[in-house]
N, C-alpha and C positions, 0 to 999 in steps of 0.2 A: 504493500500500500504506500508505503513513504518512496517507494522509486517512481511513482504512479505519479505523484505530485512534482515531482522534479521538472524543471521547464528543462525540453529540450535545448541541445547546446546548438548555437548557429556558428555553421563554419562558410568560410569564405570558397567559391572556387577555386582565386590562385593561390593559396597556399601552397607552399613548396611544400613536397615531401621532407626534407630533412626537419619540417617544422611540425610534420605529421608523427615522422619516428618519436623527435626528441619528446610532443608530447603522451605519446603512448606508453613512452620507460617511463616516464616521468609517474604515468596512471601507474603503473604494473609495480613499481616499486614502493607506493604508496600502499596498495591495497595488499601486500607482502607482509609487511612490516608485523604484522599479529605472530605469526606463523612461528619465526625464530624465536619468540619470548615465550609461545607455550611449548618449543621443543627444550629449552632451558630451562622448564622450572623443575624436571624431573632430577634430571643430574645433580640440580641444588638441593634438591629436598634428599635425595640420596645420598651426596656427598656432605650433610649437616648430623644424618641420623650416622653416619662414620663417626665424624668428626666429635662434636661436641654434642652426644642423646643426653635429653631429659628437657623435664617443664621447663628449669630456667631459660634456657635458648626457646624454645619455642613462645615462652610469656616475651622474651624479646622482640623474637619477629614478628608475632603478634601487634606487640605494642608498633613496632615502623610503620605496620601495613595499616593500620589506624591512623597511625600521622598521616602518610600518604593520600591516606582514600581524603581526610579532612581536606588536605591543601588541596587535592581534586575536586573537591565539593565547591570550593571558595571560587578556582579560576573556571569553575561550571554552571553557577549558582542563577547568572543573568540570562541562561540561554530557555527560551520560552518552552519547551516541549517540559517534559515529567525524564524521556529517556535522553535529550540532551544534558541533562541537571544528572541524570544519576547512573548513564552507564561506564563511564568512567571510575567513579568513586566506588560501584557495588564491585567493577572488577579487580580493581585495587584490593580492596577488601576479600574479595573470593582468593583472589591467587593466593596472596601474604597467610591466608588459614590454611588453605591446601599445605603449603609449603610447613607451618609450625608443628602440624597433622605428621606430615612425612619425614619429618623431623624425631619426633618422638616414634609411631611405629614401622618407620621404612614405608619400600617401595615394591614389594616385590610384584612381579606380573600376576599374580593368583589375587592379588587385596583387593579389598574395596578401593582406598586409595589410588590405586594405578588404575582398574575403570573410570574412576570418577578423572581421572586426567586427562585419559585419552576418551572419552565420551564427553563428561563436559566442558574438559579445555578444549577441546576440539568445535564444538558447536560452538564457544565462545570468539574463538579463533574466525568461526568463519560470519558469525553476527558484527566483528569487529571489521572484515574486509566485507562486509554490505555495507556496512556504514560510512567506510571511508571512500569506497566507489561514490555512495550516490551524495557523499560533500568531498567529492574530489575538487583538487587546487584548491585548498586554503576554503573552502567554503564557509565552515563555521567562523576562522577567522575573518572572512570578510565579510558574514554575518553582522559578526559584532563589532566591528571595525566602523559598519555604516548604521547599525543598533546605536551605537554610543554615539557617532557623531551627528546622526538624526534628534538626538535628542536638546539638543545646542540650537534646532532650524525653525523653520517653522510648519514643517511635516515630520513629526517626532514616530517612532513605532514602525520605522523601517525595517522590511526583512530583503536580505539579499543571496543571491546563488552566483556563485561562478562560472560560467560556460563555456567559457574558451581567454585560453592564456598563451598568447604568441608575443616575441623578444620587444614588440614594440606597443603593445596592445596587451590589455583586461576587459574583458567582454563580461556581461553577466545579466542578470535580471534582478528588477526592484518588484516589493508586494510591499505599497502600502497600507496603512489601515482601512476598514473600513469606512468609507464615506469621505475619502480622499481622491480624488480624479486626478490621472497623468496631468494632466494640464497643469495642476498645482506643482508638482514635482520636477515640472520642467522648468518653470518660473523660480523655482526654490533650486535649483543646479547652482549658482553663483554659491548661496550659503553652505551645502552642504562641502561644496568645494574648500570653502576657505575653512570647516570644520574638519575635513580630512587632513586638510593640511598639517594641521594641529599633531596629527596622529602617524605619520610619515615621512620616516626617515629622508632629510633634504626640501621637506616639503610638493607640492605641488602647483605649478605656474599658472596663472590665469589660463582660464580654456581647458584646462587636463580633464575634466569631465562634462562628459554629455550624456543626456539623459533624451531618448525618444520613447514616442509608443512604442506597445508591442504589435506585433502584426496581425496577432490569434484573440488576444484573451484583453478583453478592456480594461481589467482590474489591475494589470502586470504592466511595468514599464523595462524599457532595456535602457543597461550606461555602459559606457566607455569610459576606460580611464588610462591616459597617452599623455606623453610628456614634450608637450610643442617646442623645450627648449632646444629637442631633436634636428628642427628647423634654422636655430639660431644661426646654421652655418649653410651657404649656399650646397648644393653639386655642382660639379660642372657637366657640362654637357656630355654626354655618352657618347652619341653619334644617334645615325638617325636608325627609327624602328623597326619599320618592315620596307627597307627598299626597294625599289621595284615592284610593290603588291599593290591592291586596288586603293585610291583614296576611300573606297568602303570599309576599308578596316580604320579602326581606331589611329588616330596617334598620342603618342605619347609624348607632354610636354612637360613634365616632372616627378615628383612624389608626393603623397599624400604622407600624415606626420605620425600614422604607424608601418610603414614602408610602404605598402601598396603603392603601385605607380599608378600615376594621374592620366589615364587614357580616355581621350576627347574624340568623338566621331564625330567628321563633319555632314556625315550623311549615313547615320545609323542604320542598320539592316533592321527589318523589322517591325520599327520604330517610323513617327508620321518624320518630318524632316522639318529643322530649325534654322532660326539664326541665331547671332552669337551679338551679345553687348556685352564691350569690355569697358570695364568702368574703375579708375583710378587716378590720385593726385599724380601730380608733375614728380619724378624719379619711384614709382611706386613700380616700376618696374615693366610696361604694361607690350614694350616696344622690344629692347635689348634684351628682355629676360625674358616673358613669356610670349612676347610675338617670335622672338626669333626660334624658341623653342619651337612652339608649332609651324610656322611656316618653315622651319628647318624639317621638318618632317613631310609635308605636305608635299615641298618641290621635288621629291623623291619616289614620288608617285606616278606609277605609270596613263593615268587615265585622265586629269586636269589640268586645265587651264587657270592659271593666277596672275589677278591683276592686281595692281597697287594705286593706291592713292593716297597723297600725302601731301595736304594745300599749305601746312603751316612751317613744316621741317626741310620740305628739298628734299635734297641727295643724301644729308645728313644719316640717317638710320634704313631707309631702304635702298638706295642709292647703291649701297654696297654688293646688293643681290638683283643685279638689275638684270644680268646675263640668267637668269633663273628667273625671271617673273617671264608671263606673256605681252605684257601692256603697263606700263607706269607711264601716271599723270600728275604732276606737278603743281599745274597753273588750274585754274580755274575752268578756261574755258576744254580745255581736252579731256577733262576731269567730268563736267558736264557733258559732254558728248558722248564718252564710252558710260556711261549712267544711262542715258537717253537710247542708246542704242542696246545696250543692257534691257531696257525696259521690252522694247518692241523685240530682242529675240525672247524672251520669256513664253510670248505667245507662240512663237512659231515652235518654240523646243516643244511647248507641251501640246500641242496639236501633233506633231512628230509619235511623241511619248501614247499617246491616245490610239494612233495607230498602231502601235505595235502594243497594245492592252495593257498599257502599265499605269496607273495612278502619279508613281514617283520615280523618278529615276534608280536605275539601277546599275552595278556592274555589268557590262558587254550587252548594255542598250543599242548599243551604236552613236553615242553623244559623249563628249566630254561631258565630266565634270567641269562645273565652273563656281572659285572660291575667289572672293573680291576681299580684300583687306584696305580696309578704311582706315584712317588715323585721323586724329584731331576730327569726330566729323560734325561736330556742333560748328567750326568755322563752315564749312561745307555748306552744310543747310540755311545757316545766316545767308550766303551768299547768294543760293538757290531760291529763297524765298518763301513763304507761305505757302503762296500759290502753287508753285511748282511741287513744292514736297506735298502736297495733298494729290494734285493732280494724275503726279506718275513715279515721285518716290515712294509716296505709300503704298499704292499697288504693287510695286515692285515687291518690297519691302513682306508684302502680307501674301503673295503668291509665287514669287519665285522659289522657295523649298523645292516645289514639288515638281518643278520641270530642271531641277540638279544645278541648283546656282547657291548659293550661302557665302551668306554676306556678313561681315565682322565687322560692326561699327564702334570703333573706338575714339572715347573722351575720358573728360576728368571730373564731373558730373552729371549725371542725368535727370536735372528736372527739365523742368515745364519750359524755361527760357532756351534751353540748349537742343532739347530735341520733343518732339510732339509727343504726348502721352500715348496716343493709339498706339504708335511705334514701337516705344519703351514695352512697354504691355505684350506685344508679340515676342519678344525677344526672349532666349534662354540667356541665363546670365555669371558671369564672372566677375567678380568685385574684388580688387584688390587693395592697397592700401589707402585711408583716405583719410583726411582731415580733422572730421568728427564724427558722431551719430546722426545729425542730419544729414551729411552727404553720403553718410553707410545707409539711410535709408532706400535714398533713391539707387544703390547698387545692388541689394538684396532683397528676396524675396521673402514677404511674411511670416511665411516659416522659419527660415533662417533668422530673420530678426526675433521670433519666437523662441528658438531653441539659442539663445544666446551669441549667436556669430556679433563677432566687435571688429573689424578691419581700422578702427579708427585706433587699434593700440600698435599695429603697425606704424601708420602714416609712411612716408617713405625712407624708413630707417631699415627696412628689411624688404628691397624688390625681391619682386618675385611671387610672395607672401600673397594667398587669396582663398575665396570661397567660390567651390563651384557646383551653380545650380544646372546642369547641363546633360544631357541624355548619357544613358551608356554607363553610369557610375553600377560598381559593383553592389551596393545598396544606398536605399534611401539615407541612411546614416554619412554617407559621404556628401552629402550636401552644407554638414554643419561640421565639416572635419576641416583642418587648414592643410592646405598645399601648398607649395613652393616649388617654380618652375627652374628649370637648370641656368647654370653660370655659365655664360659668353665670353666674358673679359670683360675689361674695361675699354677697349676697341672694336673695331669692327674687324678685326682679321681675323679672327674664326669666322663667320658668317660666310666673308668675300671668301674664303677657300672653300668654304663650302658649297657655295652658289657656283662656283665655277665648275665643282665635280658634275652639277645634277641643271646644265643648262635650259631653259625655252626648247631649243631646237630639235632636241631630243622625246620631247615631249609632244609632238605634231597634233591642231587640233581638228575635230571633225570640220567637213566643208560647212556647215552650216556656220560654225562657230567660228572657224576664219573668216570667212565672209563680213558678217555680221558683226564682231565683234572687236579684231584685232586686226584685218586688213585696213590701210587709209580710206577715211569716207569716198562717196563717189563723186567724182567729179560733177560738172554743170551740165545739164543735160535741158532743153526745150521741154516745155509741159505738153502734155498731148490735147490733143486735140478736142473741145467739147463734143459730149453726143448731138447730134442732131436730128435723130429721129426715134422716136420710142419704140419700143421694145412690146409687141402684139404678145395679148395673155396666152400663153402653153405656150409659145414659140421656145426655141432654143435661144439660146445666150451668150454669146462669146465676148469675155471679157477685154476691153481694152488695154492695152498694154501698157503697164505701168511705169512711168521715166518721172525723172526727178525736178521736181521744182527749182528755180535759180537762186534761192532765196539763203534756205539755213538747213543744215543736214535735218534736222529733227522734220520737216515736209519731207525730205527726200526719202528716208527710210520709214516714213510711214507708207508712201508708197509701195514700200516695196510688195511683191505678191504674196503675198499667205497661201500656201499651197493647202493642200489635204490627199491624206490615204497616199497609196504610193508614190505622190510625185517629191514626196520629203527624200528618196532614196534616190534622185535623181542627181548626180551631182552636177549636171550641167547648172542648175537651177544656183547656184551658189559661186559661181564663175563674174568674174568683175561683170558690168553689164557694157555692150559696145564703146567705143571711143575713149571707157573712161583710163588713163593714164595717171595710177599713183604717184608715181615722181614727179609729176607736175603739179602735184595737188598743193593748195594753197589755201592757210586760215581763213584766211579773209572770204572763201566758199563756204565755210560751215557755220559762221558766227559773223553776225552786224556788226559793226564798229559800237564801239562803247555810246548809247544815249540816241542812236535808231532803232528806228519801229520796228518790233517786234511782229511775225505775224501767222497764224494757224490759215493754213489753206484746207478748202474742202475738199471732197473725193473728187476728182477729175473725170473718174469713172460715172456721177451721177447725172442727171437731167441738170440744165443751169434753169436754177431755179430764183434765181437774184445774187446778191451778195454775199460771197461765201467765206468773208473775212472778219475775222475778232480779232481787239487788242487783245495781248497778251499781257497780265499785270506788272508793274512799276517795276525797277530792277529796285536793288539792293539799294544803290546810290542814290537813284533816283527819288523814293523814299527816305532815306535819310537827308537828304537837301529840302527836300520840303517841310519835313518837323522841323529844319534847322530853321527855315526863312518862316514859320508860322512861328516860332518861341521868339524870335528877334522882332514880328512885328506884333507880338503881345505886348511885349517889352515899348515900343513905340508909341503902342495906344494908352500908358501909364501903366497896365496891368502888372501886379506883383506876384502873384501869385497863381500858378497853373494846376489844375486840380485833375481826376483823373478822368471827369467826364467831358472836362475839353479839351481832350487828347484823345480820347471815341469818338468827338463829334468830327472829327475829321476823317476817320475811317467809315464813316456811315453816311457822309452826304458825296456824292461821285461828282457831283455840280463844283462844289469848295475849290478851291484855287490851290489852296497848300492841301488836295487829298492824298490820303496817305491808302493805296491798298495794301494792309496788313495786318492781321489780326491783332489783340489784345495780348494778346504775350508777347509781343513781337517789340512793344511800345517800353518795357522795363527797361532790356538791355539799351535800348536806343537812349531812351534818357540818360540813362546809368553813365553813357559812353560819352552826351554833352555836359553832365554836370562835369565829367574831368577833364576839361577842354577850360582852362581860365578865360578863354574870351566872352564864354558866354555866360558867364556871370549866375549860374544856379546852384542852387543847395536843393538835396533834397529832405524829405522828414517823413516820417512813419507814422499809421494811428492818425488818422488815416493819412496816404499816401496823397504826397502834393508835393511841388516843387516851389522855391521861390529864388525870387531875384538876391542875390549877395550884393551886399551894401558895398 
């Protein structure tokens, strides 16, 4: 019955073997230990009635085995059962009279004596290895280890089991009292922590215990207990994981802080498929330490395509691995253009993907993978705009998983100013070191923030250092575990040797995906021709042939044809289209001059039906000149004081001379950035929010 109650132990998949062995001797010579003490009390009781027979030895050992079974009694006294309390001490007691017994009348094999030894030393023997099986590893110690120190928290009347004990890790199970919910006990981890600590040689570091549910039984909670000071010291880089295997397999970007290594799919088997938010202060490691980890891993893969983008750093940190990416963009407007054409091959892969009955991309689809690494990308979207990022980053953003694109958007906060909630919200995520607990809020996830994750005790005194909520973790439990991605150097010259082993060139990508993606936009091409005569109901249909507007790549590559059903396997259909000549291609074809009209052409392919042209909203700059020139002539007309509803009123009338198309979160940063301009004379104040002129 007491094995019956025993929570099963949870074991990891990768456990090594030698961790399997070490803990099975480990069981085998625990549950041993009886054996040898009841084959030795014969020879002593033998070797007493030799030596020194009669009552006075025997009233002696008598009296020891009384002391004993006492001080047994004392260090058993708190343990709640009837047979924890007293099978100790009644054994004690049993042996020490056997023994004064065979002292006085021998042993011979014919006595009652020698039956009662080998019959009920032997049943003893083997009641004492059930016992120690079913609290193997220390278990009533760790009983009463978390007994005592529960009684210090504010969840007092904890019981505990051991389940598994590997070199870097204590696994076990909590039973609070009744009418105590896990909930409570996870909330109470911080206390009981710093009450263990009390009790443990060296102590215990912040974070060394986590407490989750259990996964069976509501009433039982599991904890952890790991010494994160493990992490204090980088790794360095290993090399890379599985070179040459599918980007379907995991990579590995570090270790988790009881060894297990930190294996990250960017397109998990099995599994719906994500994106990734990487989120961390300035030196928190987020580029040189765990970007390069996994893009060290990733360019080593036979099946994807990797671009880069990087609008605020340069050359500086990707720049290195430039011979190993497919496409890197720099500037703004190339950075905008492989985005936009990003957007429009989404559709065609997954119409592609449709035909050949797949939901999500897979290994030997016939499509690259395709992995986009963002950096800095709150500048990005500043730049981009509202409009834009609503229009076809968020789309992008919320449907490319599934046609085998995954996208790594990395900043150094994620609220509301920097990047759009929708967004943030789809995103799997990675938080690494940060500032305080409001900026740990916007990197982790509820849970996480539940189960105690602090990234703000990092900051960035330890890159690397992160939580991750992200597909493919060995268990739930590793969402509140810290990891730490491997050491680069202090340079970029491990990266560049490494970028050079595992080139672009070598990695060839499908035609759809050169085309589309990483060949030079297309050249200028004549718009076609309008229809001129309608199209009779049931008749047959032949589509007009799509060529490109003269205007800005984003008309041209809408154009382009959306095939279906087998004409995806065609590769002519992915072939430059006539006349067009990449070497002679020229910016000034894909993108207006800075402060020209913007303009969305309609399908050339439909009836003209009137005017089939809209502006497209304000640029970046444009926007920011015009709040500039409406707070300078507030300031004109005497006004002191700008409040936040006459800062809406410009986003809400189109007619307004200084309109502003941009939403209300857009309006923070933008002031934020002229109060610290001295020319323009503002302060701002909180409670409620206003700005005023500086005297």
């Amino acid at each position: 019955m007491m094995a019956a109650k025993r929570p099963k132990s949870t074991h990891l998949g990768d456990h090594t073997m030698e961790h399997v062995l070490a803990s099975e001797a480990r069981r085998l010579v625990v549950m041993l230990w009886p054996w040898p003490l009841w084959l030795l009390l014969l020879p002593a009781g033998w070797r007493l009635h030799k030596a020194w027979h009669g009552w006075g030895t025997a009233w002696m050992v008598l009296a020891a085995g009384a002391a004993l079974a006492a001080l047994a009694l004392h260090l058993t006294h708190r343990r709640r059962t009837i047979t924890g309390k007293l099978l100790a001490p009644a054994t004690m007691l049993a042996a020490f009279t056997w023994v004064a017994l065979a002292e006085v009348y021998g042993t011979p094999p014919s006595s009652e004596l020698f039956k009662t030894w080998l019959i009920g030393g032997g049943c003893a023997a083997i009641g004492w290895s059930m016992w120690l099986h079913i609290h193997d590893g220390g278990d009533e110690a760790g009983n009463h280890l978390f007994a005592t120190a529960s009684e210090h928290t504010s969840v007092p009347g904890l019981r505990a089991w051991v389940t598994e004990q590997l070199p870097g890790k204590v696994s076990g199970v909590l039973k609070p009292r009744k009418g105590v919910v896990v909930g409570e006990l996870i909330r109470a981890a911080p206390e009981l922590e710093a009450a263990l600590s009390h009790a443990v040689p060296g102590g215990l570091a912040p974070g060394s215990l986590k407490i989750t549910e259990h996964p069976g039984q509501s009433h039982l909670a599991r904890y952890e207990l790991t010494d994160p000071r493990k992490l204090d010291k980088p790794v360095l880089w290993p090399g890379p994981y599985k070179p040459g295997a599918s980007i379907a397999e995991p990579c590995r970007i570090g270790t988790f802080v009881d060894g297990t290594p930190w294996l990250v799919p960017c397109f998990p088997r099995n599994l719906p498929g994500w994106q990734c938010l990487l989120m961390g202060m300035t030196g928190a490691g987020k580029t040189t330490g765990l970007g390069y980890s996994w893009l060290g891993d990733i360019i080593t893969r036979r099946d994807v395509v990797v671009c880069g983008i990087d609008l605020s750093k340069g050359e500086q940190f990707l720049g290195c691995m430039r011979g190993a990416l497919h496409t890197l963009d720099l500037d703004y407007t190339p950075a905008r253009q492989r985005l936009w054409r990003l957007h429009l091959l989404r559709r065609q892969r997954s119409d592609y993907l449709a035909t050949q009955g797949l939901t999500q991309w897979e290994e030997g689809c016939g499509l690259s993978a395709i992995v986009v690494w963002i950096e800095e990308v709150a500048a990005f979207f500043r730049q981009l705009g509202d409009a834009e990022v609503e229009r076809w980053v968020l789309p992008l953003v919320l449907e490319a998983r599934s046609a085998g694109i995954f996208i790594v958007q990395s900043l150094q906060r994620a609220d509301f100013t920097q990047m759009p909630t929708v967004v943030r919200a789809q995103l799997g995520g990675i938080c690494m070191g940060v500032r305080g607990k409001d900026d740990a809020d916007f990197g982790l996830s509820d849970e996480q923030s539940d189960h105690g994750c602090a990234p703000e005790r990092w900051k960035n005194e330890k890159p690397g250092m992160a939580y991750s909520d992200t597909p493919g973790l060995p268990d739930d439990r590793y969402k509140y575990t810290e990891a730490r991605s491997y050491y680069w150097g202090r340079t970029t010259d491990l990266m560049a040797a490494h970028a050079a082993k595992y080139l672009a060139s070598a990695r060839p990508a499908d035609a759809m995906t050169q085309h589309m993606l990483i060949d030079p936009p297309p050249a200028k091409a004549e718009p076609p021709a309008k229809a001129t005569q309608a199209t009779k109901a049931g008749a047959a249909t032949t589509p007009q042939p799509a060529t490109q507007p003269a205007t800005e790549e984003e008309p041209a590559m809408a154009q382009t044809p959306e095939p279906t059903g087998e004409a995806h396997d065609d590769p002519r259909l992915w072939q430059p289209v006539d006349d067009a000549e990449p070497g002679d291609y020229d910016e000034e074809d894909a993108a207006l001059p800075m402060g020209a009209t913007d303009a969305v052409f309609g399908d050339p392919a439909q009836p003209d039906t009137g005017p089939a042209i809209t502006r497209l909203p304000q640029t970046l700059e444009t926007a920011t000149a015009a709040l500039e020139r409406q707070v300078r002539d507030w300031w004109d007309q005497g006004i002191t004081t700008i409040t936040l509803d006459m800062l809406l009123s410009l986003t809400d009338d189109p007619s307004h001379p200084n309109y502003i198309d941009r939403s209300r979160p857009w309006l923070y940063p933008a002031m934020a950035a002229l109060v610290s301009r001295d020319d323009m004379q503002l302060e701002q104040h909180d409670g409620p929010r206003r700005w005023t002129r500086a005297a």
